[in-house]
Structure formats: C-alpha cells, structure tokens
OpenMM code with the backbone's topology and positions (N, CA, C; nanometers):
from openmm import Vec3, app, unit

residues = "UNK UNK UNK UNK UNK UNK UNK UNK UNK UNK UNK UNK UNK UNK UNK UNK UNK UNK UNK UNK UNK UNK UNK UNK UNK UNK UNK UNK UNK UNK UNK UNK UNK UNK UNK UNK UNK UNK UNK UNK".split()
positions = [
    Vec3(12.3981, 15.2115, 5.8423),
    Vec3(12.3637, 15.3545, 5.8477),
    Vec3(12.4898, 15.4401, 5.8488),
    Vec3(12.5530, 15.4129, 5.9463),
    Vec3(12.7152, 15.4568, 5.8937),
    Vec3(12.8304, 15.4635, 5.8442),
    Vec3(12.7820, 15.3624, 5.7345),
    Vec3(12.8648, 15.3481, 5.6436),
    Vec3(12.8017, 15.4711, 5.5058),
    Vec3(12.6788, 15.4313, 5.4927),
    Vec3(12.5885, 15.5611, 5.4230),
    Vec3(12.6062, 15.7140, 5.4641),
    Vec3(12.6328, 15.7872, 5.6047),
    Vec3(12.6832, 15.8978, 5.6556),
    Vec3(12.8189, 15.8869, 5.5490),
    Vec3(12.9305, 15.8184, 5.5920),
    Vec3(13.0641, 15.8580, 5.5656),
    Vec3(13.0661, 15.7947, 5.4164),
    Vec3(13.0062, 15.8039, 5.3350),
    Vec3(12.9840, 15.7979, 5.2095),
    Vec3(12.9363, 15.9270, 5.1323),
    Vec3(12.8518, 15.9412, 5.1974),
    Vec3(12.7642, 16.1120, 5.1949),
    Vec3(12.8742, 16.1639, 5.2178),
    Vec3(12.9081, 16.1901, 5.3636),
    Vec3(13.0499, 16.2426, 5.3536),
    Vec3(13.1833, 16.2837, 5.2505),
    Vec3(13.2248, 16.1538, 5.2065),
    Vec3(13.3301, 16.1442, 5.1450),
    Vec3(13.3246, 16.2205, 5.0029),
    Vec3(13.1171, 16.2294, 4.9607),
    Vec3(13.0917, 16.2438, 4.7647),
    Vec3(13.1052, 16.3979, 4.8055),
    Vec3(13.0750, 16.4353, 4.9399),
    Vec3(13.0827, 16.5735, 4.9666),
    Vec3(13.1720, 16.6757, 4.9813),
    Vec3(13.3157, 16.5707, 4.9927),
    Vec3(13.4583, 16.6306, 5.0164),
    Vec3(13.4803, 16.6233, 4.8320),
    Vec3(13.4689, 16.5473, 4.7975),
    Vec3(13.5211, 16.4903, 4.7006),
    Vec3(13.4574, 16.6039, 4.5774),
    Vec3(13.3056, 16.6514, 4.5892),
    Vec3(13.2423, 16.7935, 4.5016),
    Vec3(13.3473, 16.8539, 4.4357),
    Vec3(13.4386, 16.9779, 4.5204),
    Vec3(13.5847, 17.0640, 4.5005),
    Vec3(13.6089, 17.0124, 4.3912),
    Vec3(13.7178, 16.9025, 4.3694),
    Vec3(13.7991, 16.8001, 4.2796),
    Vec3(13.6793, 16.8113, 4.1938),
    Vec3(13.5905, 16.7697, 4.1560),
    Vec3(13.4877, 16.6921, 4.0772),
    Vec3(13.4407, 16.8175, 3.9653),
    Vec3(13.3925, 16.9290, 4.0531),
    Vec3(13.4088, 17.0668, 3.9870),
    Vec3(13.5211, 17.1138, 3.9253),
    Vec3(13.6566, 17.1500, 3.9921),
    Vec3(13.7936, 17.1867, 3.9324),
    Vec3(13.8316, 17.0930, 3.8048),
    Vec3(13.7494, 16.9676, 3.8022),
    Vec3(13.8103, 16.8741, 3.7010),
    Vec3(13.6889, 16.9550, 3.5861),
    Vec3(13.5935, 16.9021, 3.5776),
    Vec3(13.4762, 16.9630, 3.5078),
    Vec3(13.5312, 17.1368, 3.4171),
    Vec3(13.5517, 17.1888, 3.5300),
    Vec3(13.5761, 17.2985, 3.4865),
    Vec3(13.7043, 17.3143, 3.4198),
    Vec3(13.8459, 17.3052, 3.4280),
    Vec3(13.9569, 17.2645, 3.3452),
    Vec3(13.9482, 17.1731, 3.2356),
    Vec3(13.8174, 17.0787, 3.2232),
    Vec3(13.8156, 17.0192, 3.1026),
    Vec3(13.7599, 17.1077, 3.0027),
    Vec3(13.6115, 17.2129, 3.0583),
    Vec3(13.5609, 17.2817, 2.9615),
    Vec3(13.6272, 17.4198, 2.9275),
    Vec3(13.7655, 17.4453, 3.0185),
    Vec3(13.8318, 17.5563, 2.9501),
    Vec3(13.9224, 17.5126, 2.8506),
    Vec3(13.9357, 17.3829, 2.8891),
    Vec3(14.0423, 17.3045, 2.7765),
    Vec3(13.9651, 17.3188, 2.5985),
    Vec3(13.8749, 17.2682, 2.6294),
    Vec3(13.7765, 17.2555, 2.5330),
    Vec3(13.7304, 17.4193, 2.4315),
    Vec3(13.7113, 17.4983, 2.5372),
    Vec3(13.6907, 17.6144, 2.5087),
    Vec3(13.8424, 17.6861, 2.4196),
    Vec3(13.9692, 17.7010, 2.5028),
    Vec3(14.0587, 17.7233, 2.4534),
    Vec3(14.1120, 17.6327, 2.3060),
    Vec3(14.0934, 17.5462, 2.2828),
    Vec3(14.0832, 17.4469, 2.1791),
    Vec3(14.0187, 17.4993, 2.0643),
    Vec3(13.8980, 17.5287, 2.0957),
    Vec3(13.7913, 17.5921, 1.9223),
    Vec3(13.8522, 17.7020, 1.9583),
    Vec3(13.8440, 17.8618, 2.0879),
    Vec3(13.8867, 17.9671, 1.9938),
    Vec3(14.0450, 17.9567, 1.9551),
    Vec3(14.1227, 17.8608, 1.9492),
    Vec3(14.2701, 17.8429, 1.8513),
    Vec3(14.2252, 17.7997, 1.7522),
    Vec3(14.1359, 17.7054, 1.7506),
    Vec3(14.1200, 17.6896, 1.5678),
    Vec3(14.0203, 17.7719, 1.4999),
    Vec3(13.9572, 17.8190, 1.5860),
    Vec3(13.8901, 17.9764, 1.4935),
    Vec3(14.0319, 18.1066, 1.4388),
    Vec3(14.0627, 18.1074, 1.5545),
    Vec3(14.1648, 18.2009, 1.5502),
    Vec3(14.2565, 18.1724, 1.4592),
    Vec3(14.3165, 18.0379, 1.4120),
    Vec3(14.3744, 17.9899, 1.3272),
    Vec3(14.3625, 18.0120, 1.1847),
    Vec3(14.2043, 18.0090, 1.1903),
    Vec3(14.1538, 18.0051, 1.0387),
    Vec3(14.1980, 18.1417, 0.9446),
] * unit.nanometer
topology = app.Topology()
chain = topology.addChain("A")
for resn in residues:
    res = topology.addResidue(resn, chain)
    for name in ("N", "CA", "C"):
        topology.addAtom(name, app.Element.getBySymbol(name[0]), res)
C-alpha cells in the first residue's frame, strides 16, 4: 500500500517536468512549420 502512495506521489511531482517537456516540444514543432511557411 505504500509503496502505491509514494508512487502516486512521485507521477505527481514528476506532472511539472512532464508538461514543460510536452509543451517545449509543441513550441518546437510549432516554431518549425511557421519558418518553413515563412520561408516559402
């Protein structure tokens, strides 16, 4: 049972990172097409 708490725990600290990554990949992505629009 408490190994399941501090697991819960840990995916819950860990959200922040998990989002900031998510999100810097899809501005990456984003910044990527409008340069090659912009390019054209």
């Amino acid at each position: 049972m408490g190994t399941i708490v501090g697991l819960a725990l840990l995916l819950q600290d860990q959200q922040p990172v998990l989002v900031a990554v998510l999100g810097s990949l899809a501005l990456v992505i984003v910044a990527c097409w409008f340069w090659l629009v912009v390019r054209k």
